[in-house]
C-alpha positions as CSV (number, residue, x, y, z in Angstrom):
1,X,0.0,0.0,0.0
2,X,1.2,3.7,-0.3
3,X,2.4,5.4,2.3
4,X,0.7,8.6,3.3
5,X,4.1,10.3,2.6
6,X,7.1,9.8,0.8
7,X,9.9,10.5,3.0
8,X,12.8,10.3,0.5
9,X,11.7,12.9,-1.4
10,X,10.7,15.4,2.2
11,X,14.7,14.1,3.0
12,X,15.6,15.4,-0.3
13,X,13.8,19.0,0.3
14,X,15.2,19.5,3.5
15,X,18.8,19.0,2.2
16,X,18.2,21.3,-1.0
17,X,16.9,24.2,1.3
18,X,20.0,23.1,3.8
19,X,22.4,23.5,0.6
20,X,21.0,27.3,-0.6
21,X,22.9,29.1,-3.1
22,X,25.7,26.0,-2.8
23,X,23.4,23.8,-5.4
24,X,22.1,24.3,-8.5
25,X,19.0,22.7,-8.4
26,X,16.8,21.7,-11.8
27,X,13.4,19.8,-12.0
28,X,14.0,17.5,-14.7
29,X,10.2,16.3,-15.1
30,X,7.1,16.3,-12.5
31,X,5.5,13.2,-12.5
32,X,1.5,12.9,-11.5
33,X,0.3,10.0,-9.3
34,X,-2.9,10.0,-7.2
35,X,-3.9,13.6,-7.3
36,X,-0.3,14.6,-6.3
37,X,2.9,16.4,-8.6
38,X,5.7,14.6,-7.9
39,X,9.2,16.6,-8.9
40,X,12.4,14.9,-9.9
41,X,15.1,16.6,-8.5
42,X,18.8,17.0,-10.2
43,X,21.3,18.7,-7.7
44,X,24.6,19.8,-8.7
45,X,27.2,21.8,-6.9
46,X,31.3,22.6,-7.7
47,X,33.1,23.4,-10.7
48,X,30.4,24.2,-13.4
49,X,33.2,24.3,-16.1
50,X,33.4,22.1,-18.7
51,X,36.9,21.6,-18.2
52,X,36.4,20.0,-15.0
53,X,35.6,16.4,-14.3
54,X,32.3,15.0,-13.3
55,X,30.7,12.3,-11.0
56,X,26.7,11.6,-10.8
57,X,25.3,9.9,-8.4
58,X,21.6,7.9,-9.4
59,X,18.7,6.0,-6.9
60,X,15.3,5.5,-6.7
61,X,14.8,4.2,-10.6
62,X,13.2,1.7,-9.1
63,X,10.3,2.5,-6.9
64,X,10.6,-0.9,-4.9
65,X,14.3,-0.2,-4.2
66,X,14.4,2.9,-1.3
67,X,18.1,2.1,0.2
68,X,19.3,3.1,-3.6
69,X,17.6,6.9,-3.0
70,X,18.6,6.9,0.6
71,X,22.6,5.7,0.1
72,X,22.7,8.7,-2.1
73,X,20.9,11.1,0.2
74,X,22.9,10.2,2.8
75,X,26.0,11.2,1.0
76,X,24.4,14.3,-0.2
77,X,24.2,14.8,2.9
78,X,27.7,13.9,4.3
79,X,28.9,16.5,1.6
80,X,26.6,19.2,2.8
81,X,27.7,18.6,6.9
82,X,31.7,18.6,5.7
83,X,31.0,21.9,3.9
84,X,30.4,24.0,7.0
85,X,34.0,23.4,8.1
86,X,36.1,21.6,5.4
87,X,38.7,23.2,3.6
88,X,39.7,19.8,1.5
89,X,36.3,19.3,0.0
90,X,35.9,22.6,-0.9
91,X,39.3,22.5,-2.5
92,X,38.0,19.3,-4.3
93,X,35.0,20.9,-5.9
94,X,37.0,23.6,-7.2
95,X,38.2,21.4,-9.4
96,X,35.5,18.9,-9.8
97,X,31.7,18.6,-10.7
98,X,29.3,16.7,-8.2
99,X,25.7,15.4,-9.9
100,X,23.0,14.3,-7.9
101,X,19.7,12.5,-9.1
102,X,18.9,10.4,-5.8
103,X,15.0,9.7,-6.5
104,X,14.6,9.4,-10.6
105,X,11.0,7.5,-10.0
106,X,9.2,9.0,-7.1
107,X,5.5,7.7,-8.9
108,X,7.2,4.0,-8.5
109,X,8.1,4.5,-4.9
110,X,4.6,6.0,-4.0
111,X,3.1,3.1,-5.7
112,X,5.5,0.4,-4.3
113,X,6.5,-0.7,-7.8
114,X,9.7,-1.3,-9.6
115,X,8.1,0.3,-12.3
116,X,7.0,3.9,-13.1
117,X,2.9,4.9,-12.7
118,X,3.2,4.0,-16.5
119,X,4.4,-0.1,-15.8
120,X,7.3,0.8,-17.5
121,X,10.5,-0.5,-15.9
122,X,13.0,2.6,-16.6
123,X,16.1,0.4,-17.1
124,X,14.5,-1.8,-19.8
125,X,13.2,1.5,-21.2
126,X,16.1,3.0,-23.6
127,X,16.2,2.6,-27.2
128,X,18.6,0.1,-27.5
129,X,17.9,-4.1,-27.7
130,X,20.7,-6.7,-26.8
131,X,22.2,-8.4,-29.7
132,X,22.5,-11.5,-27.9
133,X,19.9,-14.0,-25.9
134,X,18.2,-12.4,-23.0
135,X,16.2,-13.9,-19.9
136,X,12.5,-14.5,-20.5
137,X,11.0,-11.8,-18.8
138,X,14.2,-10.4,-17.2
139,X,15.7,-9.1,-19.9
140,X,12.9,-6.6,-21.0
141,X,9.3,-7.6,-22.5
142,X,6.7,-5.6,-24.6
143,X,3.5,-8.4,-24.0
144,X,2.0,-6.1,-21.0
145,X,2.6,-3.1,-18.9
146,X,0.7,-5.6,-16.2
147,X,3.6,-8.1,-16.4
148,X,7.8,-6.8,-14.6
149,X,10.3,-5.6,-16.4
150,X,8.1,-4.0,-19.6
151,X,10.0,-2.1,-21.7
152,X,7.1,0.3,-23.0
153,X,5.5,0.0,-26.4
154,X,7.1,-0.8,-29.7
155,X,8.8,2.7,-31.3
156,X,7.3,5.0,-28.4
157,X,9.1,7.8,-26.9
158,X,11.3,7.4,-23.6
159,X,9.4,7.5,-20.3
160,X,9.7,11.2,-18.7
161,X,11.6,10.2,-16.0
162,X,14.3,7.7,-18.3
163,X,14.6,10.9,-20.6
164,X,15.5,13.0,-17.7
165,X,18.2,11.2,-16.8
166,X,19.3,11.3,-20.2
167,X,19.1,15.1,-20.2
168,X,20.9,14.8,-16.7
169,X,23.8,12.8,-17.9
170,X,24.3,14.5,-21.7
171,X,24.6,18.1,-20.1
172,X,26.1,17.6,-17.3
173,X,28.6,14.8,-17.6
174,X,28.9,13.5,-21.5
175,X,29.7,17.3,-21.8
176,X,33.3,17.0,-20.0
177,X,36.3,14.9,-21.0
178,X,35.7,12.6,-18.2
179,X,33.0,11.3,-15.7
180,X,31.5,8.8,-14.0
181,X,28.2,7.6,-12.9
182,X,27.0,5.4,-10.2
183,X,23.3,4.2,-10.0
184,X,22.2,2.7,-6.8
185,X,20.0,-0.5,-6.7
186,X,19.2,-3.5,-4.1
187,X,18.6,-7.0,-5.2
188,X,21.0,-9.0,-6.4
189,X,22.6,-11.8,-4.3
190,X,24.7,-12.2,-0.9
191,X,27.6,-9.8,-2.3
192,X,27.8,-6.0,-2.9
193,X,28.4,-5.7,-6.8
194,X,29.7,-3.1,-9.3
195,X,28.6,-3.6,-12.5
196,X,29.6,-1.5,-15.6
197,X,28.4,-2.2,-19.1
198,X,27.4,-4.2,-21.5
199,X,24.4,-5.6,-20.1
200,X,23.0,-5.5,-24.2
201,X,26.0,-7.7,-25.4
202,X,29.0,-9.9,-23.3
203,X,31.5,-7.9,-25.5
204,X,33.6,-5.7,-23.6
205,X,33.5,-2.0,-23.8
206,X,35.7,0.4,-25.5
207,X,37.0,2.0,-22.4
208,X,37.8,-1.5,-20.4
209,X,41.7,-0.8,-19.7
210,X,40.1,2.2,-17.4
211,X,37.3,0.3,-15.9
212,X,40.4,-2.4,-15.0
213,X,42.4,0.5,-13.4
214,X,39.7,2.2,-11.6
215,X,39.6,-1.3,-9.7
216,X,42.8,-2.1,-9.7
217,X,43.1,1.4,-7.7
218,X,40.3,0.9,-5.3
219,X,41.1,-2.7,-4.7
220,X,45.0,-1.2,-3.7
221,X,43.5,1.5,-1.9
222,X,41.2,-0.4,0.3
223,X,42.1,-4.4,0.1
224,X,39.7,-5.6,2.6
225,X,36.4,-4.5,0.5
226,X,33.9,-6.7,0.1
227,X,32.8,-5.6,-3.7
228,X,32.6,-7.5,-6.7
229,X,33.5,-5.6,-9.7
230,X,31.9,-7.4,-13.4
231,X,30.3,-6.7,-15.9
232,X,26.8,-7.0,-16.0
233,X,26.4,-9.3,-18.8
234,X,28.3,-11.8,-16.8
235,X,25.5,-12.0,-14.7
236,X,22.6,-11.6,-17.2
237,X,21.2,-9.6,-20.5
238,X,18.9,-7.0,-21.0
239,X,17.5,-5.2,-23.6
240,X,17.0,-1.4,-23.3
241,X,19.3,-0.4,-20.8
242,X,20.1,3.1,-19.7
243,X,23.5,3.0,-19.2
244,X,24.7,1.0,-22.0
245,X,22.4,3.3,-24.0
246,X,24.1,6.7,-22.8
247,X,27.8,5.1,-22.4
248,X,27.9,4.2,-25.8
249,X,26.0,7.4,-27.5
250,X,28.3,9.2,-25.2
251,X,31.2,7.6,-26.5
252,X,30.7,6.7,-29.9
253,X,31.8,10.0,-31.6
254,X,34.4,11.5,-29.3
255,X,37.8,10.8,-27.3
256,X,35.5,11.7,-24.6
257,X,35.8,9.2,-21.5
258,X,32.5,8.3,-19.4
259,X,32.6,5.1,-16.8
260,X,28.9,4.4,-15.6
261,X,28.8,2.1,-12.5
262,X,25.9,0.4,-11.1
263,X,26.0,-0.6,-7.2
264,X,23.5,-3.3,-6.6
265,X,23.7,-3.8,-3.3
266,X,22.8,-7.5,-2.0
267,X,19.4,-7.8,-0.7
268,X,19.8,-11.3,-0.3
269,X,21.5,-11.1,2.8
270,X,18.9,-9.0,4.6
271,X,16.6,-11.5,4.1
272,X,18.9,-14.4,5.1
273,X,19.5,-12.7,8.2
274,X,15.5,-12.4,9.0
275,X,13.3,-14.5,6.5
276,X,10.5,-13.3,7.1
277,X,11.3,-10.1,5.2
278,X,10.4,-12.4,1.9
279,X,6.8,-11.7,2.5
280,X,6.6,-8.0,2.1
281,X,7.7,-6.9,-1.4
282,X,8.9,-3.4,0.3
283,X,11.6,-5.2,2.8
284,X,12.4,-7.7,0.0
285,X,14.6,-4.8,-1.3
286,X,15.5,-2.8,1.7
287,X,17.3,-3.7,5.5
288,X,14.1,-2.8,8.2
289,X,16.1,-3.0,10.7
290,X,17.2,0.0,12.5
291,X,21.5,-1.0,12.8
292,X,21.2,-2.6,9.2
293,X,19.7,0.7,7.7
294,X,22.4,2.6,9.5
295,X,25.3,0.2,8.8
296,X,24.6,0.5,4.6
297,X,24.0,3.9,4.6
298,X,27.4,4.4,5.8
299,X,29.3,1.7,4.5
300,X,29.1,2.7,1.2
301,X,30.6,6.3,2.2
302,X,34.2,4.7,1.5
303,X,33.0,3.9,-2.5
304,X,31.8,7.5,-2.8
305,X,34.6,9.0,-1.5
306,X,37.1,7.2,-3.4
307,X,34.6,7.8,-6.8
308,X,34.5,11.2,-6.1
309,X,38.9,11.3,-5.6
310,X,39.2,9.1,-8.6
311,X,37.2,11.2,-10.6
312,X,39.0,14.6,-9.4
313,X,42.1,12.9,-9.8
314,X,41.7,10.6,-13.4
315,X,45.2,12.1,-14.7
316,X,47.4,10.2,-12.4
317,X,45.7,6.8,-12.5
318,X,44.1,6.6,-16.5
319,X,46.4,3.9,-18.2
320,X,48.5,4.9,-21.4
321,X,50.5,3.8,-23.7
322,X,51.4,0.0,-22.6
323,X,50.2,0.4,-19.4
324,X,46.5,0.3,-21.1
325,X,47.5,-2.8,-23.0
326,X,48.2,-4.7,-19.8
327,X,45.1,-3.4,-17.9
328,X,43.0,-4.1,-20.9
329,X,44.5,-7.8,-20.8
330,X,44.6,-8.3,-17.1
331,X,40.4,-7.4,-17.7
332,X,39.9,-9.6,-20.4
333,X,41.5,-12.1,-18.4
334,X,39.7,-11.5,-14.9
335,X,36.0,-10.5,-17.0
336,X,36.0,-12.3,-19.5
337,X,37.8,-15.6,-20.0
338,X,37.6,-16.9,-16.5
């Protein structure tokens, strides 16, 4: 059932009147649901130049999936605490662009839906179909808007909300020599996992040597993570998918250099550690308990910072020359033909 309020999106408010003239703050699209305008939020604060790198943080795509909008929230509003006093973060933005989207489907979450108001499943929703086998079902269907994971209708336009993330990404991040995206889900196994594309084909991306060296460098930085780092297509395919869809029309004509990341943090293990969280659809997807909520929400603070260092600093760690031969070899090996 919906909930008389949607306290993501009051979080969200409180943090952009808490931020002032720090943000620039844009409503990408409103959506309607049950007599009530729903705005979707894009946040961004530091360097506006285009010569400066940029890093986008994504949650709340899908409705059933809260801990994705709340992960980013909290760091949102990490960023904003650290800003009163300082001096190394706002060093850091000087040179650096910060993009937040952190609830992209606030009809879904009202609802309690993976889906948008429409039954459209925003990351089946790009115009872009795998070129290899998918799941039944899983990978993206057009039989009924009544049925998970329906991609929309045959040659229609993009949902609202998948096209403002689109506007999001090409204007504020495609628009740079580099960035980076992460897009925060739940439901996906025991493990914390990164994925980066393809999910629409098992061949490897153009820009894998840097994908290798990004975790090559977070895996030096922090040994004892617990992340898995993959492609998604090692897991399964899917037609329509956002991310491929804006990596490669990002990519495809320029030197330009964007890495999106997908966290899909393991619901699997909530559940294992109180079963009875399998019967409500909501909890399926999200820690209820009290020290659980609070343990994610900051454990993932090490990730963001490191994203948002990585990103500021992509000079000193982007393979060239042979150095990206052997990354891109050491990925194929690790990805690919293990």
């Amino acid at each position: 059932m919906p909930e008389k309020n949607l306290p993501e999106l009051i979080a969200l408010k409180r943090l952009i009147d808490e931020g002032g003239q720090r943000l620039d703050v844009q409503t990408s699209c409103t959506v309607a649901m049950d007599g009530r305008q729903f705005p979707v939020y894009s946040v961004a604060l530091g360097n506006p130049s285009p010569d400066a790198p940029a890093l986008g943080f994504f949650g709340g795509i899908h409705g059933l999936e809260r801990i994705g909008t709340q992960v980013v929230l909290a760091f949102l509003d990490n960023l904003l605490a650290r800003l009163r006093w300082d001096d190394t973060l706002h060093r850091q933005l000087e040179s650096m662009r910060l993009v937040f989207m952190p609830l992209v489907n606030p009809g879904g979450m009202w609802q309690a839906t993976r889906c948008n108001p429409q039954g459209v499943d925003l990351m089946r929703n790009a115009p872009l179909s795998a070129v290899e086998r998918v799941p039944f079902m899983l990978g993206g269907q057009r039989f009924s808007r009544h049925l998970p994971w329906y991609r929309g209708p045959e040659g229609a336009p993009m949902e609202p909300e998948s096209h403002a993330v689109c506007e999001v990404v090409e204007r504020e991040l495609l628009s740079r020599q580099f960035s980076m995206a992460l897009d925060c889900h739940s439901g996906f196994g025991l493990r914390d996992r990164i994925w980066f594309p393809h999910a629409h084909t098992t061949a490897p991306i153009a820009h894998l040597a840097d994908v290798g060296a990004l975790e090559e460098l977070f895996s030096q930085s922090y040994p004892n993570h617990n992340y898995v780092f993959e492609p998604q297509s090692r897991q399964y395919r899917t037609h329509g998918d956002l991310w491929d869809y804006l990596y490669l029309n990002g990519t495809g004509y320029s030197q330009r250099v964007f890495l999106p990341l997908t966290l899909e943090m393991g619901s699997w293990l909530w559940v294992k550690k109180n079963p009875r969280q399998i019967f409500d659809r909501i909890a399926m997807f999200n820690p209820t308990a009290k020290h659980r909520l609070q343990r994610v929400l900051r454990r993932h603070l090490i990730l963001f910072d490191f994203l948002m260092r990585a990103a500021s600093s992509h000079g000193r760690w982007m393979p060239q020359g042979l150095a990206r031969k052997v990354h891109h070899r050491r990925a194929l090996d690790q990805w690919y033909h293990s």
